[in-house]
Every structure is written in C-alpha cells, then in structure tokens.
C-alpha positions as CSV (number, residue, x, y, z in Angstrom):
1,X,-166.8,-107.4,-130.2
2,X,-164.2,-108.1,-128.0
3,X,-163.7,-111.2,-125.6
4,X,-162.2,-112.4,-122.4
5,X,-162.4,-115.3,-120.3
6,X,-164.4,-115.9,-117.1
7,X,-164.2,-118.7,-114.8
8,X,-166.9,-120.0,-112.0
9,X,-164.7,-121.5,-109.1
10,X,-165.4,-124.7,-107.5
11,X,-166.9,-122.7,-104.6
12,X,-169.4,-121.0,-106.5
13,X,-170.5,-124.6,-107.9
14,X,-170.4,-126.3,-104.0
15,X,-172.7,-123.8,-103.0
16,X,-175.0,-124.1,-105.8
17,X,-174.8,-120.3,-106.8
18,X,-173.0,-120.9,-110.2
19,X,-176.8,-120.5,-112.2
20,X,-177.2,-117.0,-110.6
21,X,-174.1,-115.8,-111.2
22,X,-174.3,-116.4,-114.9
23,X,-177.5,-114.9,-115.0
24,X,-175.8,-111.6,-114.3
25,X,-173.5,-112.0,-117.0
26,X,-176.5,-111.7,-119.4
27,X,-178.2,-109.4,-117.6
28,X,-175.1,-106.7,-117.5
29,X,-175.1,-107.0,-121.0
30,X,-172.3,-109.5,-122.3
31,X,-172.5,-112.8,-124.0
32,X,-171.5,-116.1,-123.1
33,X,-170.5,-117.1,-126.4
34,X,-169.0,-120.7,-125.5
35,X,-168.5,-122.9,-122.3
36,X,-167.6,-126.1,-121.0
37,X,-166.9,-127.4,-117.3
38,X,-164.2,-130.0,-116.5
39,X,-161.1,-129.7,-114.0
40,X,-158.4,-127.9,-114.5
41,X,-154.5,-129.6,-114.8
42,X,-152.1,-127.9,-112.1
43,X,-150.0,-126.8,-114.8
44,X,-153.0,-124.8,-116.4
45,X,-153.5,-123.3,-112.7
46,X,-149.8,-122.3,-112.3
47,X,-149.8,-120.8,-115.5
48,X,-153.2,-118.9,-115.3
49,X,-151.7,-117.2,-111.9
50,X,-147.8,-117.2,-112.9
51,X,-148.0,-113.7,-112.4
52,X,-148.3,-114.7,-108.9
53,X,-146.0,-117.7,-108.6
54,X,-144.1,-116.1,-105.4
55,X,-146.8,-114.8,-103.1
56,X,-147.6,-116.8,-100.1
57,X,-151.2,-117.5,-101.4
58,X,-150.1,-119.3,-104.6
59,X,-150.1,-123.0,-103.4
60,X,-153.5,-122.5,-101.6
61,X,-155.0,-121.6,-104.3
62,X,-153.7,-123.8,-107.2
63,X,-154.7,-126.2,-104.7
64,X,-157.7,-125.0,-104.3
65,X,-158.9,-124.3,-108.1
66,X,-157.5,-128.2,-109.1
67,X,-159.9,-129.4,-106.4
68,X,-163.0,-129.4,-107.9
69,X,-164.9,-128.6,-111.6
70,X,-164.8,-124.9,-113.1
71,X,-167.0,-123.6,-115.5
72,X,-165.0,-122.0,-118.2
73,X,-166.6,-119.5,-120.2
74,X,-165.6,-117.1,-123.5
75,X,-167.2,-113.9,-123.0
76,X,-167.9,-111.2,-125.2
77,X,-169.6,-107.5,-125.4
78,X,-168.9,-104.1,-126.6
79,X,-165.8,-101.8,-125.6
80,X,-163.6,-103.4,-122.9
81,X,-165.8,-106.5,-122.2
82,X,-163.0,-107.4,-119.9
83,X,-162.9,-104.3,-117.6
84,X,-166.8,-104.4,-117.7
85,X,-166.8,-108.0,-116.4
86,X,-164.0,-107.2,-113.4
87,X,-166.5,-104.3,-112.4
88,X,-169.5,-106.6,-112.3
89,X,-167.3,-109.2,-110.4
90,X,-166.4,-106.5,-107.8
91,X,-163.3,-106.6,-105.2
92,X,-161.6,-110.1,-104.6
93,X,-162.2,-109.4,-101.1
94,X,-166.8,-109.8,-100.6
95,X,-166.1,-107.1,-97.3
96,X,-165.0,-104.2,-99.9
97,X,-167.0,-105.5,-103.2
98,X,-170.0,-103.4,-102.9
99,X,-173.9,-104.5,-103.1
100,X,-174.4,-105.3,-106.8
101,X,-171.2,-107.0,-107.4
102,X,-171.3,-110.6,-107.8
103,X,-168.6,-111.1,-105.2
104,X,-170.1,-108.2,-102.9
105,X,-173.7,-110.5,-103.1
106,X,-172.2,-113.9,-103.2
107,X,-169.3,-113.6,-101.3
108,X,-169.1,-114.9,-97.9
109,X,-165.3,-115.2,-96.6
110,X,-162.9,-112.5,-96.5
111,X,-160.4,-114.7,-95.0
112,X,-159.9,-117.2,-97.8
113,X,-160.4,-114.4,-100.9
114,X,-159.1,-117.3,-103.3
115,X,-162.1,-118.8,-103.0
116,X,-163.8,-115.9,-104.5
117,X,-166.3,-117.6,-106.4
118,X,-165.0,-115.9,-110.3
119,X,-162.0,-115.2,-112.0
120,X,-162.2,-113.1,-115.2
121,X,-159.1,-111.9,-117.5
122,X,-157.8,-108.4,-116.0
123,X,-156.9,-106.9,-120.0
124,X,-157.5,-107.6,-123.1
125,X,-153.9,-108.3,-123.4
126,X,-154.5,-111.6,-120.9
127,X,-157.5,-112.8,-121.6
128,X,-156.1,-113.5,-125.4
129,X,-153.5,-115.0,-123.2
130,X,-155.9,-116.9,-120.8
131,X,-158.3,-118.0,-123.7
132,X,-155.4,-119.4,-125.9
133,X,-154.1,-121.2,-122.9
134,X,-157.9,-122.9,-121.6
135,X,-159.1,-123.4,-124.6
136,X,-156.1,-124.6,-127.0
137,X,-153.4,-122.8,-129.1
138,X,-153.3,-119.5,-130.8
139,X,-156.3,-117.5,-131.3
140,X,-157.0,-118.3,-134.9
141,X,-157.4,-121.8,-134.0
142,X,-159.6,-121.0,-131.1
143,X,-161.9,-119.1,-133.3
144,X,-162.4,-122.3,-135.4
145,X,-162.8,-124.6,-132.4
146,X,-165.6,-122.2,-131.2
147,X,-167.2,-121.5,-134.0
148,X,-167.1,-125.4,-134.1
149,X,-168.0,-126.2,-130.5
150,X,-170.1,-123.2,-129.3
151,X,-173.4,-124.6,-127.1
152,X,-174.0,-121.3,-125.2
C-alpha cells in the first residue's frame, strides 16, 4: 500500500461540498486511513508550496490556505495512490478539469485557481515529504502516531 496526502481547502468547507468530495475518494477506490481538521501555521503553508515561493500567486495563496480550517487526510491504495488521486482531482484550473473530476464538478472559478477546492501530493517522493511535515517528524514516527490516532 502506498500513501499520500490530500487536503480539503477552506473553499471546499465554505461551500459545504467537503462531505462529497470525500465520498469520491472511497468511491475511486482509496482509503482515508487518518484525518483531522484544524488551521494550518504560515510556515506549514510556505513550506507545503516552497517549490513555489517566487511565483506571483504565492502570497495569495498562503494567505488564502491560513484563512480558514483544512481537512487533512492520509490516503492510501494500490500502485501510485498519489498519481491516482491527482487524476481524480483533475486540472487546478475547473474550465480544463473534465466532467468527473472533483475540480471539473466542484469547481467554480477559473480566475482564483488557488482556491481549487484540493490539494494532493504530486509523487510519492512529496507526499512522504508533505505527510512528515502535516503530521509530525520522520515517517517511522508518523506510522506510530497513526496507528495511534487513526478515526477514519
């Protein structure tokens, strides 16, 4: 099994869609495997997104993310879980998701694509990044905190 992280924006929760979005998680075939929903720090954001620290968007959207609860959620399946979860979460941009995708059914402003309702790890590589970083320390220890903690 292998696992990646998935976040429900603040967006997704103001709108009242977070409930069906997670159902589509289970119904494509992963497994939410732990959760918990609180606000994220600024430095959690600026790290989540360094890769993007110099793009014009980056400010916006730390802003944006630190404004309100996310739902953080470990997710796991068979294969690439991560790959499978970016293809159920379609294009950042709703216009060029396609019908199906969460953001292509959910999605309502191509003009403000950080409020894109999801974010999910885009490699193995960084969600074992991402997870370690949301959900404290080095993998081993995260293991034991979720075998510990898991309510999903």
């Amino acid at each position: 099994m292998h696992r990646t992280l998935f976040i429900v924006k603040p967006d997704a929760y103001g709108r009242g869609i977070a409930d069906a979005i997670l159902g589509r998680i289970g119904e494509s075939g992963l497994r939410i495997v732990y959760s918990e929903k609180r606000r994220l720090a600024r430095a959690e954001v600026e790290e989540l997104y360094r890769e993007h620290r110099d793009k014009p968007f980056f400010r916006e959207n730390t802003d944006f993310m630190i404004g309100g609860e996310v739902g953080l959620f470990l997710v796991e399946g068979e294969g690439d879980a991560a790959g499978r979860l970016r293809k159920l979460l379609g294009n950042k941009d709703p216009a060029l998701a396609g019908r199906g995708t969460i953001r292509g059914d959910f999605g309502i402003d191509s003009r403000r694509i950080e409020r894109n309702l999801v974010h999910a790890s885009s490699s193995p590589e960084d969600a074992e990044r991402e997870i370690a970083l949301l959900f404290g320390g080095a993998e081993g220890k995260t293991d034991r905190v979720l075998k510990r903690r898991s309510h999903v």
